[in-house]
Each structure stands twice: as structure tokens, then as C-alpha cells.
C-alpha angles and dihedrals in degrees: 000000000000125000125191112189116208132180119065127128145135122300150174117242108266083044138139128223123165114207123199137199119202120197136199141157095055151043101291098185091061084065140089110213126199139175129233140183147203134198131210099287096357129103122259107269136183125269109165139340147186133213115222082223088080129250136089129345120249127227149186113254092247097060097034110131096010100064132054132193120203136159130206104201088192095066088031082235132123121198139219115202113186120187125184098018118201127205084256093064086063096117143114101274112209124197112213140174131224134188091214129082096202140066096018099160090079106092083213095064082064123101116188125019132196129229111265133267111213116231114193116182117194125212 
């Protein structure tokens, strides 16, 4: 499975970006799909994710209520739609699959990454 993340781009705080991951070589709708990010010197963290078992979407603390994952398995894409950004969102987002349908907040259950989309908010 291949991913290619979109989206990124420069903003002012209070802003908008959508991200997208689009998906192909495999069956996209077998897997959960999650979203995670990396500043400048920090470790990649979580930041959403979706299980591919249906519900809602889970997310780290610091991006509840601003930011929401969503797929759509028909266009083999999951989105990342992140209202209200904060200096503190600027980071490298990164899409990623996973097999599995639990504990998708570990970056290691995951199975195939994407390259990066760089999101810079501004103050």
C-alpha cells in the first residue's frame, strides 16, 4: 500500500488546512488509517485516527475539538481537517495504515507510512 499526504501549507493562527491520504495498491477499506505529526527536534506523536471497524475517530488531548479525521473507502483517501491551528500544530504530518483496528495511537501498529506534508502556523 502506497500513501501520498497533500495539504500542507503556511497559515496564520485561527486558521484552516485540510490534509488528505490517498491510498492505492491495496484494500483500503481493511485498514485503519491515522495521522501522525512531528515538530522541528520532537518525536513523531499522534495526533487522529480512524479504525477501519467504523465509529469515531480518536485523538490526542491537544487537538480534540479542533481537528477531525474522516475517510472516504470509495476514493481510497482520509482526511485531516484541522480548524483553529496554534503555533504549536506547526509540524511534518504524516498519513499511515495499520492492519490492526486497536491501539492506533502507537506509531509501531502501524504498517505503511506516507511521506510528510509540512504545516507551518504563524502567530
Amino acid at each position: 500500500v502506497q500513501l501520498q499526504a497533500s495539504g500542507g501549507g503556511s497559515v496564520q493562527a485561527g486558521g484552516s488546512l485540510r490534509l488528505s491520504c490517498a491510498a492505492s495498491g491495496g484494500t483500503f477499506s481493511s485498514l485503519s488509517t491515522g495521522w501522525f505529526r512531528q515538530a522541528p527536534a520532537k518525536e513523531r506523536e499522534f495526533v487522529a485516527a480512524m479504525s477501519s471497524s467504523g465509529g469515531g475517530g480518536y485523538y490526542t488531548d491537544p487537538v480534540r475539538g479542533r481537528f477531525t479525521v474522516s475517510r472516504d473507502n470509495d476514493k481510497n483517501t482520509v482526511y485531516l481537517q484541522m480548524n483553529n491551528l496554534e503555533p504549536e500544530d506547526t509540524a511534518v504530518y504524516y498519513c499511515a495504515a495499520s492492519r490492526r483496528i486497536l491501539s492506533l495511537k502507537h506509531l509501531e501498529n502501524y504498517d505503511y507510512w506516507g511521506r510528510g506534508t509540512l504545516v507551518t502556523v504563524s502567530s
